[in-house]
Steps between C-alpha positions, in 0.01 A plus 500: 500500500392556148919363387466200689136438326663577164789263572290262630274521171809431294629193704120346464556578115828331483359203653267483256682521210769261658173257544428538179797376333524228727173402288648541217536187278853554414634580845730263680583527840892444455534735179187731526535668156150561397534884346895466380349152335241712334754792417755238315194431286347792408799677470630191316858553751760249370700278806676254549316313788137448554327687824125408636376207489790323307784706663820406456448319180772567175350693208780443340422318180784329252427548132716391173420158558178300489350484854472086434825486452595710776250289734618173403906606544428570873255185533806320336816634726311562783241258562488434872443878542290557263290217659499622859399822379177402371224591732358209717163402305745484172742268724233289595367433139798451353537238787169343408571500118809339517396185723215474273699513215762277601170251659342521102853401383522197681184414466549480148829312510346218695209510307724457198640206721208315563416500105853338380512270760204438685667235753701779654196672735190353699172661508530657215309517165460697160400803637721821630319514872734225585809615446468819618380409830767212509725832420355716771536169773874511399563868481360585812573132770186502525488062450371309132196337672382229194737667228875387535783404309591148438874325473568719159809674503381784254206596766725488805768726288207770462398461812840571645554799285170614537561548863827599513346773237231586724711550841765742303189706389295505809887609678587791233112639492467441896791699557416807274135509637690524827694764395266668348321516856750523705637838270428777652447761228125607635679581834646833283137605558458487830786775488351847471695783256359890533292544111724849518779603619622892645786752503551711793737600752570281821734688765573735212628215259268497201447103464308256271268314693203205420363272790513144556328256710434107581173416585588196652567407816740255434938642503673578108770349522815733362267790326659699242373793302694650160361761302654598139381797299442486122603808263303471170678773242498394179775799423745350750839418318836419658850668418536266236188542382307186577120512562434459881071573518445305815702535776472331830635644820538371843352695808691406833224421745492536903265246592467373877275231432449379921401142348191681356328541817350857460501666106801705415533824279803397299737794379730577286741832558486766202867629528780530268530202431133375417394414159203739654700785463449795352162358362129678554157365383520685177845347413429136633176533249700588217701213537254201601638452811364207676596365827491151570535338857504129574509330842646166570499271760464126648205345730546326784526168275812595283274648171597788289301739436439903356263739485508772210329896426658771288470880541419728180597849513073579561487299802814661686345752714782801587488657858211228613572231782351170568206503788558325829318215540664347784328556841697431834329325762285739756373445861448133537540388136776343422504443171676706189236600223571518149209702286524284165217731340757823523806252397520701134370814630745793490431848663702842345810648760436789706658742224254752426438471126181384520394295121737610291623331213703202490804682306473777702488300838816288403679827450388640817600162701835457300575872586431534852740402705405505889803443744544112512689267704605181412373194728715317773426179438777218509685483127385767381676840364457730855674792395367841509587830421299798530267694223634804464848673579536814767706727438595747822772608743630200733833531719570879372478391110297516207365105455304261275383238740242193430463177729550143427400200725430138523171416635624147606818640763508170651665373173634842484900497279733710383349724194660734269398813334586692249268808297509679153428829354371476161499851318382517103645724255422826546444543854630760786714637240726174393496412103674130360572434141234351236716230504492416870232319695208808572546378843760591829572257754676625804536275804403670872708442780365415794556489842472150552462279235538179708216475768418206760115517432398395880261855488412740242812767442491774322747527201659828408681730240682814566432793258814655508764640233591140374088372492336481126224653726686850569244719323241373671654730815323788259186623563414327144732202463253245525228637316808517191506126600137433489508235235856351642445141656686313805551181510544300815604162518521275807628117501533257770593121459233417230282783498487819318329820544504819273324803482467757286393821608365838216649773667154690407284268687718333747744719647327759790748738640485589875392199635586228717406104565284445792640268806432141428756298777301554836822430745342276805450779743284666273296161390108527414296557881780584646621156579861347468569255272831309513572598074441864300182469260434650151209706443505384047195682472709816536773428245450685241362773684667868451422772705579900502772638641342764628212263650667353804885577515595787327383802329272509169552464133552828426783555811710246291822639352736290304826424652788745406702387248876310608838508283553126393715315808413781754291380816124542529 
């Protein structure tokens, strides 16, 4: 009773605080960023891109040249989009100025007019009253009443071009009020981007991951997200020495956007082959990093628009995740709720470090590597293979063994497989010259290395006399090996899959994989089902020998060891 009281305490707490930067002056409802706003500042944080109130908005400032200059080269080349771009009360009054302008110019010509020939216009006199209403009867149709022009050819040729004037400028600044209406830059903030984004593990994948949302009901037409990640190392040279201090990178995104119905936690996989890689808070600090994301899209009415935040190193959070904050309809509601007051709000994974430091959390989230399975969705990369290697008796013999799947096996192909043993210098006893790589690289035979991936198999390799592996039939071979690596590799049409496994940490001896195919007569409850199912939950699950089918650990005894060629 007294936990639930406490927790409930903390939630009330949380509420508050979430209430109170909703209050907050500086807090927008699509880019939050009320204390990261106030931690750029204080801490005086250099970026690239604005966040709060004026997210998405270029710091970015050109120097060398006089800003004048600058401004009037893009008013110059680029004047239609410079004009649109204007906010609307701007638009408007440079509407207003130029029809007055071009009303006080006419004005003056006909007053001008009147004075050199007098016989050209009726109703008018000496003063400038006159003429300009004469000029505002012709500019705008609206009919001379008692003013007029007479048979004068010089009033009727001012006249004409007067209008003709008029209608080209009432077209050109019609149309780019228009478009400055009908653009649809404001609809960026109707689009709502997380003030922080997190690094933590989904299905065992560590991923990169911010939130996005559309507060309005209306559809985006083709939504697009792209996120690029900026290096700042002033040190940074290339081979040829050239100075490289900023360096952008692009992070490969999966987004599944569902026309923006519900909000979407976008990610971005830290393999290999991520920009991501390889980096923890304490090295992303040292080098600036910022990330910067930008959404794109079109409404329903053709217009282009984006919405813009950036990520510094301070406002990645390592091992947190983003809180849920949709609610599925219940009983007779029918409706999906979205909590927009939690839509920034992100709540620390289940891993048992309580507050520790940021540097110390990244290391702890980069290191730990639960047993992950990649998704099954539809063009994707399905391919699994299992987290650690077994090595025990199977068919009479001495075997490494790991599994390898594809979690889609209705799109199931041919795969091939193939696995390494890396060795350094020095170890179980073998020694290679200065001169040669400090490396070994010995290729393991297996028993099949071309597998129809319709169900999980189990991949094998003999330790026998031929087998880089023979010393581990000693009571101490692998512990000689601890620091030896093998490397599996799987490929199938597009995909690849590798693994690489530390002997020391990933390599158990006397174990087995538990049963994942469940044949039909031995389906969940008992019933019959007309295909086999796969239990994926169990596939990288190892269990004892000694546990279910066999004798213990310690009952193990290496297989004898064979003359090369003889039989087994």
């Amino acid at each position: 009773m007294a936990k639930q009281w406490i927790d409930m305490g903390r939630e009330s707490l949380r509420e508050r605080l979430l209430l109170a930067q909703v209050r907050h002056r500086d807090w927008t409802l699509d880019r939050g960023g009320v204390v990261y706003k106030r931690l750029r500042e204080e801490n005086r944080l250099a970026s690239l891109v604005e966040n709060g109130r004026h997210a998405g908005k270029s710091r970015v400032q050109f120097v060398g040249v006089h800003w004048l200059k600058i401004r009037f080269h893009i008013w110059r080349r680029d004047f239609y989009t410079s004009l649109t771009n204007l906010s609307l009360a701007k638009c408007l009054f440079m509407f207003f100025i130029t029809l007055l302008s071009l009303l006080c110019i006419w004005a003056t010509i006909y007053h001008f007019a009147y004075h050199h020939d007098p016989s050209c216009f009726d109703g008018f006199d000496s003063r400038f009253q006159p003429a300009f209403m004469f000029a505002l009867a012709t500019q705008q149709t609206i009919g001379y009443g008692t003013r007029a022009v007479t048979h004068c050819w010089t009033a009727t040729l001012l006249v004409t071009v007067h209008s003709l004037t008029s209608t080209v400028v009432y077209t050109f600044l019609t149309g780019v009020v228009f478009a400055r209406i009908a653009n649809p830059a404001r609809r960026g903030r109707t689009i709502l981007i997380s003030d922080s984004a997190v690094i933590g593990r989904r299905d065992g994948v560590l991923k990169f991951m911010f939130r996005i949302g559309d507060m309005r009901p209306g559809t985006v037409m083709d939504p697009h997200v792209t996120a690029h990640l900026f290096l700042c190392d002033p040190r940074r040279r290339s081979a040829e020495g050239e100075r490289l201090p900023v360096v952008a990178q692009r992070l490969p995104l999966k987004f599944v956007s569902g026309s923006m119905l519900l909000p979407v936690v976008v990610e971005h996989t830290i393999d290999e082959s991520s920009p991501l890689h390889g980096h923890n808070h304490t090295t992303l600090e040292d080098v600036s990093a910022e990330i910067v994301v930008t959404f794109g899209g079109q409404t329903e009415a053709g217009g282009v628009f984006t919405a813009r935040q950036s990520y510094l190193s301070s406002e990645i959070h390592w091992g947190y995740i983003f809180t849920p904050i949709v609610k599925p309809p219940t009983g007779d509601k029918t409706t999906y709720d979205v909590d927009l007051l939690r839509f920034h709000s992100i709540e620390p994974q289940d891993l048992g470090l309580g507050d520790n430091p940021r540097w110390e959390m990244s290391d702890f989230v980069r290191s730990h590597n639960p047993s992950q399975l990649p998704s099954s969705e539809l063009g994707e990369n399905n391919l699994a293979i299992s987290d650690c290697v077994l090595v025990a008796p199977r068919n009479g013999s001495l075997c490494l063994m790991f599994r390898v799947g594809d979690r889609r096996p209705s799109d199931s192909r041919e795969a091939s497989i193939s696995a390494y043993l890396y060795r350094w210098s020095g170890q179980n006893g073998q020694r290679w010259s200065t001169e040669d790589s400090p490396f070994a690289c010995e290729k393991l035979r297996l028993d099949r290395e071309q597998v129809l991936l319709r169900f999980p198999v189990t991949v094998c390799h003999v330790i026998d006399d031929t087998s880089p592996l023979r010393s581990w039939r000693e009571a101490d071979g692998m512990q000689r090996d601890a620091t030896a690596e093998i490397c599996v590799v799987m490929s199938s049409g597009p995909w690849i899959q590798r693994m690489t496994y530390s002997v020391a940490t990933h390599a158990k001896r006397d174990f087995h994989f538990a049963p994942v195919v469940l044949p039909p007569e031995a389906a969940v409850d008992g019933h019959q089902q007309s295909t086999p199912s796969i239990d994926w939950s169990a596939f990288h699950r190892s269990e004892r020998i000694g546990d279910r089918h066999g004798p213990g650990c310690g009952e193990i005894k290496p297989a004898p060891m064979t003359t090369k060629g003889s039989k087994r």
